[in-house]
C-alpha positions in Angstrom: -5.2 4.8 9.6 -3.5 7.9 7.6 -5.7 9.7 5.5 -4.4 11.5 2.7 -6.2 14.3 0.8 -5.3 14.6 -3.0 -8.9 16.4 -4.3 -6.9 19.6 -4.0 -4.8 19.2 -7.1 -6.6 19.0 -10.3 -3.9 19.4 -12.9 -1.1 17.4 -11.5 -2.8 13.9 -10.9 -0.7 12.7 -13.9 2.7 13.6 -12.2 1.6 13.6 -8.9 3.3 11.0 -6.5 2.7 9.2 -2.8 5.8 8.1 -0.8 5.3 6.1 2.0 9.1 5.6 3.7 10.1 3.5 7.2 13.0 5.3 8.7 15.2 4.7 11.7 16.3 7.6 14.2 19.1 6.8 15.6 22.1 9.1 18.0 25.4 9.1 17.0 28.5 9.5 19.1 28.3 13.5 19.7 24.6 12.9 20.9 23.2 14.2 17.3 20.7 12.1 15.8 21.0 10.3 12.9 18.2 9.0 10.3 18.8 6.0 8.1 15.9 5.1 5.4 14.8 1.4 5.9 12.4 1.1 3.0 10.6 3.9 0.7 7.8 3.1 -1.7 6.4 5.5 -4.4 3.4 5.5 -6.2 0.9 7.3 -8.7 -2.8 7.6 -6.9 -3.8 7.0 -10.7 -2.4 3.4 -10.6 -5.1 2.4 -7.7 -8.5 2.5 -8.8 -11.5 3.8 -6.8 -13.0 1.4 -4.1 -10.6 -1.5 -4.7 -8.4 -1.9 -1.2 -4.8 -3.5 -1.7 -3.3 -5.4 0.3 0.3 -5.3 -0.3 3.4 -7.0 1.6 6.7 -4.9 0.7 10.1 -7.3 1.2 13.0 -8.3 -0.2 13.1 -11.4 -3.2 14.0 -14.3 -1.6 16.3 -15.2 -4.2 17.9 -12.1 -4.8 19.1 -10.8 -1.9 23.0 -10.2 -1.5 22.6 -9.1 2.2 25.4 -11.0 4.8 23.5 -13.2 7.4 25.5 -10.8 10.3 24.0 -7.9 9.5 20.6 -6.3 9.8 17.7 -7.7 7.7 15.8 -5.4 5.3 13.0 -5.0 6.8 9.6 -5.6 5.6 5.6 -3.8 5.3 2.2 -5.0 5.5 -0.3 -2.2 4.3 -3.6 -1.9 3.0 -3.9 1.0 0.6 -7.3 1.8 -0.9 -8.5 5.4 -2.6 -11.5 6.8 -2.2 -13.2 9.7 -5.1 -14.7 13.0 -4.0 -18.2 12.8 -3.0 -19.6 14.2 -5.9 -18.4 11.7 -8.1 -19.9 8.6 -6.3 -23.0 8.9 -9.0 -20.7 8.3 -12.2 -18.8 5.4 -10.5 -19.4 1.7 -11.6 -22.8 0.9 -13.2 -24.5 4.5 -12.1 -26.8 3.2 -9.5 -24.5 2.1 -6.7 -25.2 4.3 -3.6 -21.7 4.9 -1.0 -21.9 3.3 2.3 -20.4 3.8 5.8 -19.8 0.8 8.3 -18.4 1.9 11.6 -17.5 -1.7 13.6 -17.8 -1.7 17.3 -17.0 -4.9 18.6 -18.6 -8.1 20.2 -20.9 -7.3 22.8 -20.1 -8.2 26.3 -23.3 -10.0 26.7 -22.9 -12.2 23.8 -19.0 -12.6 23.5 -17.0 -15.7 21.5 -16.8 -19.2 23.2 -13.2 -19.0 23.0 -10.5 -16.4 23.4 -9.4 -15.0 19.5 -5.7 -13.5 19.2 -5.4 -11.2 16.3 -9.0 -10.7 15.3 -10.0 -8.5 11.9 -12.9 -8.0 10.5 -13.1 -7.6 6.7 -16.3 -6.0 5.1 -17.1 -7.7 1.4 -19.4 -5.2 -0.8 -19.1 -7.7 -3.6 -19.4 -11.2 -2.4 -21.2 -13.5 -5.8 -19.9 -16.6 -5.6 -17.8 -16.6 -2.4 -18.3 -19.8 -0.4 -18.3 -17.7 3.2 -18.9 -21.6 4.9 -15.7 -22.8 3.5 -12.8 -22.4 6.3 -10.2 -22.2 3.3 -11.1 -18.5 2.4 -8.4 -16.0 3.2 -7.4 -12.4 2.4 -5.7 -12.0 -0.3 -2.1 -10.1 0.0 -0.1 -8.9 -3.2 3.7 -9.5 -2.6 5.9 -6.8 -3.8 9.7 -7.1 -4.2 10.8 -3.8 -3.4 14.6 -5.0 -4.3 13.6 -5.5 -7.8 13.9 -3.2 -10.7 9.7 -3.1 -11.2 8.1 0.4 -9.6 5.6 0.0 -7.5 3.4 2.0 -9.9 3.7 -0.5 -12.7 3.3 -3.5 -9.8 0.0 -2.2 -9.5 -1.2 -1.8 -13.0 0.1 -5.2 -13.6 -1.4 -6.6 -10.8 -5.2 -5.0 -11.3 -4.9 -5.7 -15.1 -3.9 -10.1 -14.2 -6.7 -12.2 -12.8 -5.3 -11.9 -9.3 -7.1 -9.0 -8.8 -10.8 -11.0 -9.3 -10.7 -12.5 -6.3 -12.2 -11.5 -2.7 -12.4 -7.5 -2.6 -12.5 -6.8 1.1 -11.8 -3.8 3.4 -10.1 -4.6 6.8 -10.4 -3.0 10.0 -7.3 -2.8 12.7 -6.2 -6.3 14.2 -6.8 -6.3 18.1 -5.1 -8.1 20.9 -6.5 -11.4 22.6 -9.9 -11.6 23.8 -13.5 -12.8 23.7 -14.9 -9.4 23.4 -12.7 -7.9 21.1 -13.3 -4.1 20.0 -12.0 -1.8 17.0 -13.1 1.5 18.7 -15.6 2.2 15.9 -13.4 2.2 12.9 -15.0 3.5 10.0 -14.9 1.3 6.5 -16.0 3.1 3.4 -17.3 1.6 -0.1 -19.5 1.6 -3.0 -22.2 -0.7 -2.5 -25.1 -1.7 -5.4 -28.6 -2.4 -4.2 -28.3 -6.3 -4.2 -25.1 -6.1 -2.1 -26.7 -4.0 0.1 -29.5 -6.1 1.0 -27.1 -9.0 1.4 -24.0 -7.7 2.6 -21.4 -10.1 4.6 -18.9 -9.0 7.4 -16.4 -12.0 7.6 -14.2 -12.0 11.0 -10.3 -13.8 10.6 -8.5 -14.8 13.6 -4.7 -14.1 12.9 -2.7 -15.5 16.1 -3.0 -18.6 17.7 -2.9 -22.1 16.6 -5.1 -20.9 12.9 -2.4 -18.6 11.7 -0.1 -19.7 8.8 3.0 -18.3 9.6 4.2 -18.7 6.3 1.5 -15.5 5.0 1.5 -12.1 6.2 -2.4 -12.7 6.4 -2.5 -16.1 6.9 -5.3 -16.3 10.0 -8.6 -19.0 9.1 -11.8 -17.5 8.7 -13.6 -18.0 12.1 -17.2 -16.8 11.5 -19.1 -14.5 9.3 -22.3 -12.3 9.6 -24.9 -10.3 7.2 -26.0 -7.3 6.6 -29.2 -5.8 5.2 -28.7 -2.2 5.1 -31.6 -1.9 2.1 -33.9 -0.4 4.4 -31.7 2.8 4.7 -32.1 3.5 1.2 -33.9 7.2 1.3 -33.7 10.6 0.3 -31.6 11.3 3.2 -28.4 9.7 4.7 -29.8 7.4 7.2 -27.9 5.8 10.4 -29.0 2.7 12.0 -27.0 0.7 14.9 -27.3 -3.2 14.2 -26.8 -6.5 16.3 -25.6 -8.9 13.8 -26.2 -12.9 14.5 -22.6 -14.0 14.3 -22.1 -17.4 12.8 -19.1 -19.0 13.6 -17.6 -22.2 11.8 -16.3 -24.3 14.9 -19.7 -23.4 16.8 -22.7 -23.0 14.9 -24.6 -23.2 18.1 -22.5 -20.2 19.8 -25.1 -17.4 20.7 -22.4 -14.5 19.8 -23.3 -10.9 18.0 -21.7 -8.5 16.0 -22.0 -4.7 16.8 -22.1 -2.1 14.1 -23.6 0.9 12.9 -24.1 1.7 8.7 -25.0 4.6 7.1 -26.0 5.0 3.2 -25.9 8.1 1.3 -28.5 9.3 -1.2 -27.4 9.6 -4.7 -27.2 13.3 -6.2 -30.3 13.0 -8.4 -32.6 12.0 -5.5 -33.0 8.6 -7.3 -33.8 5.6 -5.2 -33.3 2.6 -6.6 -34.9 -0.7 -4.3 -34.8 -3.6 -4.3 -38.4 -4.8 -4.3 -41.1 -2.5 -6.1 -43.1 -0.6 -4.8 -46.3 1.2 -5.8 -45.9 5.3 -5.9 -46.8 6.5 -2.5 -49.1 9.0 -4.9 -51.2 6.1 -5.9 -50.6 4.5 -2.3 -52.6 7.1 -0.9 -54.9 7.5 -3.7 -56.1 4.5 -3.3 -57.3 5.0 -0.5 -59.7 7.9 -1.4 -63.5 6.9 -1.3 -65.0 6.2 -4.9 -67.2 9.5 -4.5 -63.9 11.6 -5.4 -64.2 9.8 -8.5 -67.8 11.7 -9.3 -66.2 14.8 -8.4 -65.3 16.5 -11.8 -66.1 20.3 -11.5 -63.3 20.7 -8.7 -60.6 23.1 -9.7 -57.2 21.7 -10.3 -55.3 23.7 -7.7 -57.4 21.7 -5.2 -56.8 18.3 -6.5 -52.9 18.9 -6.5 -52.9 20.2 -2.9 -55.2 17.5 -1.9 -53.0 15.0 -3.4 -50.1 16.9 -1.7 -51.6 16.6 1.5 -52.1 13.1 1.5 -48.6 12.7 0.0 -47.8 14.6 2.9 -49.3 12.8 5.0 -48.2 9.1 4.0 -44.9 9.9 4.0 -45.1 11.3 7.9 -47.2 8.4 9.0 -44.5 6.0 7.3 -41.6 8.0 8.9 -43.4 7.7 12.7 -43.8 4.0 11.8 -40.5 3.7 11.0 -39.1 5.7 14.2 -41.5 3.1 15.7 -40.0 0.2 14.7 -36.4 1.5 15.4 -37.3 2.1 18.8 -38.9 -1.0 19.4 -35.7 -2.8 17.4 -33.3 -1.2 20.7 -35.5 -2.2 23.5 -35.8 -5.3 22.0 -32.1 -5.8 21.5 -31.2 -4.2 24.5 -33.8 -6.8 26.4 -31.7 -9.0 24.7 -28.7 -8.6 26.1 -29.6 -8.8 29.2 -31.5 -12.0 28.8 -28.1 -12.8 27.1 -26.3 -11.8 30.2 -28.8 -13.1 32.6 -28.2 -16.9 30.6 -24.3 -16.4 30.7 -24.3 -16.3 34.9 -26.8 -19.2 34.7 -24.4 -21.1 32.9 -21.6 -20.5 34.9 -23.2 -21.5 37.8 -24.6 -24.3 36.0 -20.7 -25.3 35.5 -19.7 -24.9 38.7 -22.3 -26.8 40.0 -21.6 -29.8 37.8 -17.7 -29.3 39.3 -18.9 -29.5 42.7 -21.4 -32.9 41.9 -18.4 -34.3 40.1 -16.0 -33.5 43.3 -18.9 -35.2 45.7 -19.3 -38.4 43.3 -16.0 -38.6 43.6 -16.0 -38.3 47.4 -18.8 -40.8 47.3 -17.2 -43.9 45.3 -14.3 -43.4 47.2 -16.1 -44.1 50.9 -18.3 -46.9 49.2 -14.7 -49.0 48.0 -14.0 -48.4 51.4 -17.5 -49.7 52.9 -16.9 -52.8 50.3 -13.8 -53.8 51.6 -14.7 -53.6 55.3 -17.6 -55.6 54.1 -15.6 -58.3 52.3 -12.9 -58.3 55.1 -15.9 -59.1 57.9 -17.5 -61.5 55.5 -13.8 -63.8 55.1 -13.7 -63.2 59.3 -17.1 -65.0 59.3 -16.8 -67.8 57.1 -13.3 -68.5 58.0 -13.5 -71.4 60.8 -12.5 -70.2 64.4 -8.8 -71.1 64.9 -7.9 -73.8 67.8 -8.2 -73.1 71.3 -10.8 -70.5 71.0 -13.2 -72.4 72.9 -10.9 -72.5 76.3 -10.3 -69.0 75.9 -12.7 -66.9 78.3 -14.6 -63.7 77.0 -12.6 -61.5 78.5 -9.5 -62.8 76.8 -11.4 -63.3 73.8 -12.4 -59.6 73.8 -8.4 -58.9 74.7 -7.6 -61.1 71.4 -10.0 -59.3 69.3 -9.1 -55.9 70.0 -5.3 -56.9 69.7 -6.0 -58.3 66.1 -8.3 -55.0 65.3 -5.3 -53.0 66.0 -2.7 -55.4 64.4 -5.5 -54.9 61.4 -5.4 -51.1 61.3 -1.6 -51.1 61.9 -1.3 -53.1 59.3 -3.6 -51.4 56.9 -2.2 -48.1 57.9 1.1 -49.6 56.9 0.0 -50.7 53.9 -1.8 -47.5 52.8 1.7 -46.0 53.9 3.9 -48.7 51.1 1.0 -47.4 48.7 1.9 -44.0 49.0 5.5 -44.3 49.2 4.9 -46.9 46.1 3.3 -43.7 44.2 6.0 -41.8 45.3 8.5 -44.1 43.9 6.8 -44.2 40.6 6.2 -40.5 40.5 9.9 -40.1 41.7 10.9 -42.9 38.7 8.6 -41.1 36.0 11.0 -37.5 37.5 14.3 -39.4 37.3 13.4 -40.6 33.7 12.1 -36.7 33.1 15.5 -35.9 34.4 17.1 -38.3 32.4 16.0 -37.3 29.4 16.9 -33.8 30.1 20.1 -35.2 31.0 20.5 -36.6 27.5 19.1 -33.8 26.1 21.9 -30.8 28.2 24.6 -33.3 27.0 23.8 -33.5 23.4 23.4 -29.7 23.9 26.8 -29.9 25.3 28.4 -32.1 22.7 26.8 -29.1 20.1 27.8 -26.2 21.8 31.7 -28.1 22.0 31.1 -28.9 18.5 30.4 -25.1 17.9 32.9 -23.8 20.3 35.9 -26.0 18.6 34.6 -24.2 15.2 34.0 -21.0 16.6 38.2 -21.7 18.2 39.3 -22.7 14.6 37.9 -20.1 13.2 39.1 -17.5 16.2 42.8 -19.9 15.1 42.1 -18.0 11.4 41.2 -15.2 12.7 44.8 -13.3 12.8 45.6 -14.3 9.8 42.5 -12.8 8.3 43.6 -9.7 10.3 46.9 -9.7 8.2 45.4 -10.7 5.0 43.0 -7.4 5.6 45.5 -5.3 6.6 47.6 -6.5 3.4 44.2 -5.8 1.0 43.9 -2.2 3.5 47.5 -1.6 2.4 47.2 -2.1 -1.4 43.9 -0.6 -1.6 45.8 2.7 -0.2 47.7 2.4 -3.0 45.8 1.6 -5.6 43.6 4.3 -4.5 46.9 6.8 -4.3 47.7 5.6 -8.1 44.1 6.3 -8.8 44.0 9.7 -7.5 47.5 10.5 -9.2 46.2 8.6 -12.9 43.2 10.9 -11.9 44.8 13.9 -11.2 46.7 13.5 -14.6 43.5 13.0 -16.4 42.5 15.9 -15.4 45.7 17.6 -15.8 45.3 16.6 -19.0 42.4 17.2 -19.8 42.9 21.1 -18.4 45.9 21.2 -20.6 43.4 19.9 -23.8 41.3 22.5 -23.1 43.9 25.0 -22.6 45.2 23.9 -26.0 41.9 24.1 -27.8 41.2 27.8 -26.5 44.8 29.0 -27.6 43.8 26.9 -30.9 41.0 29.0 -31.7 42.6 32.2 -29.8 45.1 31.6 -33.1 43.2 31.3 -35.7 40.9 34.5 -34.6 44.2 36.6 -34.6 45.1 35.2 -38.1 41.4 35.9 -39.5 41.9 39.5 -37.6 45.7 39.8 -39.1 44.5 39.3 -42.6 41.6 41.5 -42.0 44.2 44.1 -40.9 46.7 43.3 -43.7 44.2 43.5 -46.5 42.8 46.6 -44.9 46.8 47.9 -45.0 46.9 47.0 -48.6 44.2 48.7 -49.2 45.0 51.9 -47.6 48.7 52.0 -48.8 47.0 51.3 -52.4 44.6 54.3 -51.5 47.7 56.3 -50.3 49.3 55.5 -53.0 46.9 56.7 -55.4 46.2 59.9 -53.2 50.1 60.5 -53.7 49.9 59.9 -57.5 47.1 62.3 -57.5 48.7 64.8 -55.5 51.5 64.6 -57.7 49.7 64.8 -60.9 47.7 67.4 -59.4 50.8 69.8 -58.4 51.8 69.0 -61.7 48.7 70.4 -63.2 49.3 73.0 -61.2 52.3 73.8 -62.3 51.2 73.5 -65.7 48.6 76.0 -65.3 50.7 78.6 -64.0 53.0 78.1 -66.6 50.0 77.9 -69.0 48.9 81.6 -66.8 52.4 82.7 -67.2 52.5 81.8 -71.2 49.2 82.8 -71.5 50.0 86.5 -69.7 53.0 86.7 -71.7 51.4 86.1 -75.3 49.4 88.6 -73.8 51.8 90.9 -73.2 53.7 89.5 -76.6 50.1 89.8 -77.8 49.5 93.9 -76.8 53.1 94.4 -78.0 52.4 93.2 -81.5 49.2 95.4 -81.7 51.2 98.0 -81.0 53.8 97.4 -83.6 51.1 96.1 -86.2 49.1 99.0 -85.0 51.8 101.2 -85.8 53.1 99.4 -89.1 49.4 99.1 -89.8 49.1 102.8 -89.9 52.0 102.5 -92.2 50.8 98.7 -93.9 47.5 97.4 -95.1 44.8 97.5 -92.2 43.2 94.0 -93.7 46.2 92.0 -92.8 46.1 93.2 -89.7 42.9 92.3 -88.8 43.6 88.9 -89.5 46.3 88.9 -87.5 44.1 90.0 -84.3 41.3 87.1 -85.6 44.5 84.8 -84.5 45.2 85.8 -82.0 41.9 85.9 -80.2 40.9 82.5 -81.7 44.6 81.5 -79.6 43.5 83.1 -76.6 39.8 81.9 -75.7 41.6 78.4 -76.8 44.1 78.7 -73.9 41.3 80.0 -71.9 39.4 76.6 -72.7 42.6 74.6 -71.7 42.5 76.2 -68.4 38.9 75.9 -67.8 39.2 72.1 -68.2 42.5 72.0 -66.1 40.8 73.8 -63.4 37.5 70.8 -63.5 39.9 67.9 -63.9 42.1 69.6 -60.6 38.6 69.8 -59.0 37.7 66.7 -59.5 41.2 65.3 -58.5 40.7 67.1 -55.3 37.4 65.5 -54.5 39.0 62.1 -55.3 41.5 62.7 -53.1 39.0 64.0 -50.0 37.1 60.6 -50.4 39.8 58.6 -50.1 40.9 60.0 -47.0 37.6 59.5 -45.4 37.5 55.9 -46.1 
């Protein structure tokens, strides 16, 4: 039994898988060892529902297997897989009033074993047994087949398989199969289920014999149900988880009379609420022992209420102890009684076999007996023909001595020739024994030489083929030889693929290495373009601005010079203008200053635009 604890992982119970795998270690040639996987099995613990075993046979399709008959069979599993919830959760399972159980099998007693050796015995506890014929000897176990070669999971197996009919029938939980004996015992294996009240006061054990002439070798499971027993664990329904040891009447199907037992020991845990539900009512064991209290408490009414609930808690009390001592009572008296009975049991198994052996040693004696009696007869019969048979001639001369001579020749003659004949009887049983052996041997005979003629027929095949054998050699060293070079022209068609495929990429890189140099080139041309246009518009303004320069000094150099031209004429006019008309010659200075701030203007406004020209010319350098 492997016992696998999955409680401990609450949020992966939808992903969460159990492998089961059969591997083979094996050493290899530098003494390393080596491990092959035979068969591996995966399932979700989701798939298997609470308290329904499975009894599943893992092989290969019988159809679809590809596997040569020379080399090593896939192997094949018989397991029983059941899942079993947390403790807490037994209350919220099935119909809510189902209680867990414990059976832990012991065995057949010694005192009351089987009539008959059983190989392969298994017992297989039924919680839920309505409308299973338990006398009928064609009930079996029932074993899912799973074809592990197929493309099905074992996860959806299962869901299919509990979803289809197939799962309806007998749900049983197996105990370990044991080896050949009359007293077979499983060591106190433990068999846990949910159990509801009515199965628990009727609960069968059924016991399948697996080996021997019963088995169907055809099924995994395929032993014949050879006797069945009950259980009526209702009386450990309590407030407490009660253990009770039970001697179970064992009835067999092939020997109803058979006096053999059953040894087990169940346990039944409480439900969490501290509900008990039985199977026959009972009244309250408040009202049992109230009514037992005389009719004067009845009168009683100016008591206090405290007093009433602690008398009535008293005698609550007090039932309940006197029920548990009667119970302890009647336990104890159960075991001596069953262990009386055993060795009353015991006590009638000597008697009987000395009964048999005494009815071996009459049968040897009767024997002895008719066989001196034929012998009396026939001495009888023989004295009997001597009497009536008339006295032979010359018996009457004869004196009593010679008679006595005669008669004592004769008796031995008699035994001689009995003796002899007992002798030809013998030998004639030899003979016949010795014929039945030569026929024996002659049908050996026959048999060894159509054995022969087989294994010549075989050998001559086994030759012919051995004939074939070189030129298979050849024909696999020709396939060996083209497979080398298929497989070279492979490698060198796949070594150009990749090749190939290398140059592709090597292409497709350069590809887009190009065109991100052309995007960058024309980034960088139109970037040129636009500088020399820039430059080019910096020169023009550099130009136009040394021109401007040029023009205002040569508009400061006119300018200084009408000046001058300008001071010159005032002198002149001043002087002719001593000598002239002083009106004219103010005019003449009105002129000439009106000339003057006009230049003056001119210059301002060269001065801004070269400013600004400047400041054009600064910002298109910094970009």
């Amino acid at each position: 039994e492997i016992f696998l604890p999955c409680h401990a992982l609450p949020g992966a119970q939808d992903g969460l898988q159990i492998g089961m795998a059969l591997e083979m270690v094996s050493l290899g040639t530098g003494g390393s060892p080596t491990t092959d996987s035979l068969l591996d099995l995966h399932w979700s613990p989701t798939s298997l529902p609470t308290f329904f075993p499975l009894h599943l046979y893992a092989r290969t399709s019988p159809t679809s297997s590809t596997v040569p008959s020379f080399s090593r069979p896939r192997p094949g599993l018989l397991v029983s897989i059941s899942r079993e919830p947390a403790h807490e959760e037994l209350d919220g399972l099935q119909d809510g009033s189902s209680h867990g159980t414990e059976i832990r099998v012991h065995g057949i007693p010694t005192g009351r074993p089987l009539p008959e050796s059983v190989d392969g015995a298994v017992v297989a506890v039924c919680p839920e047994s309505s409308g299973l014929g338990l006398d009928s000897k064609d009930l079996a176990i029932p074993v899912a087949t799973y074809y592990y070669d197929q493309r099905i999971d074992l996860s959806s197996f299962m869901d299919a398989h509990f979803t289809s009919s197939a799962a309806s029938g007998l749900k049983c939980f197996l105990t370990p199969v044991v080896g050949q004996s009359r007293t077979p015992q499983w060591g106190q294996f433990v068999v846990r289920c949910l159990a509801s009240v009515g199965a628990l006061k009727s609960m069968p054990l059924l016991i399948f014999e697996q080996g021997g002439a019963r088995a169907d070798p055809s099924s995994p499971l395929g032993g014949s149900l050879l006797g069945f027993a009950t259980l009526d664990a209702s009386m450990l329904l309590g407030s407490e988880p009660m253990t009770r040891s039970f001697l179970l009447d064992l009835r067999l199907l092939e020997a109803p009379g058979a006096s053999s037992s059953l040894e087990i020991e169940a346990r039944v845990w409480p439900r969490a609420d501290g509900t008990v539900v039985s199977a026959t009512p009972r009244p309250p064991v408040a009202a049992q022992a109230a009514s037992h209290r005389p009719s004067a408490d009845a009168t009683v009414g100016s008591q206090k209420p405290a007093d009433s609930v602690a008398s009535a808690a008293g005698g609550v009390m007090a039932a309940l102890g006197q029920e548990g001592h009667d119970f302890r009572l009647n336990h104890e008296l159960q075991v001596q009684l069953a262990k009386e009975f055993n060795l009353r049991a015991a006590a009638l198994k000597r008697a009987g076999e000395e009964i048999v052996t005494l009815r071996r040693q009459v049968q040897l004696l009767r024997n002895e007996n008719n066989m001196l009696k034929a012998q009396i007869e026939d001495e009888e019969k023989l004295a009997e023909e001597v009497r009536h048979r008339p006295p032979p001639e010359g018996l009457e001369n004869l004196s009593s001595a010679e008679l006595a001579l005669k008669l004592q020749r004769t008796l031995e003659k008699y035994r001689e020739e009995k003796s002899r004949g007992a002798e030809l009887g013998r030998r004639l049983e030899d003979a016949v024994k010795e014929a039945g052996r030569g026929r024996a041997l002659e049908r050996s005979l026959d048999e060894l030489q159509q054995a022969h003629l087989e294994q010549n027929r075989e050998l001559q095949r086994l030759q012919e083929e051995g004939k074939k054998l070189e030129t298979y050699r050849q024909t696999t060293k020709t396939q060996e030889k083209v497979i080398s070079k298929l497989e070279k022209i492979l490698e060198s068609s796949l070594q150009e693929v990749q090749k190939a495929q290398k140059v592709q990429v090597d292409v497709e890189r350069l590809k887009t290495e190009n065109l991100r140099l052309r995007e960058r080139c024309s980034s960088i041309l139109s970037r040129r373009k636009q500088e020399v246009s820039e430059q080019d518009e910096a020169n023009d303004l550099r130009k136009k601005l040394s021109q401007k320069d040029a023009e205002v000094a040569r508009l400061r150099g006119i300018a200084h010079d009408l000046k001058a031209q300008d001071d010159d004429n005032d002198w002149a006019q001043e002087r002719s203008r001593r000598g002239s008309d002083p009106s004219a010659e103010q005019q003449k200075l009105n002129n000439l200053e009106a000339k003057r701030l006009d230049w003056e203007q001119r210059a301002q406004a060269a001065e801004q635009r070269l400013q600004m020209l400047q400041t054009q010319l600064t910002e298109s350098s910094k970009r």
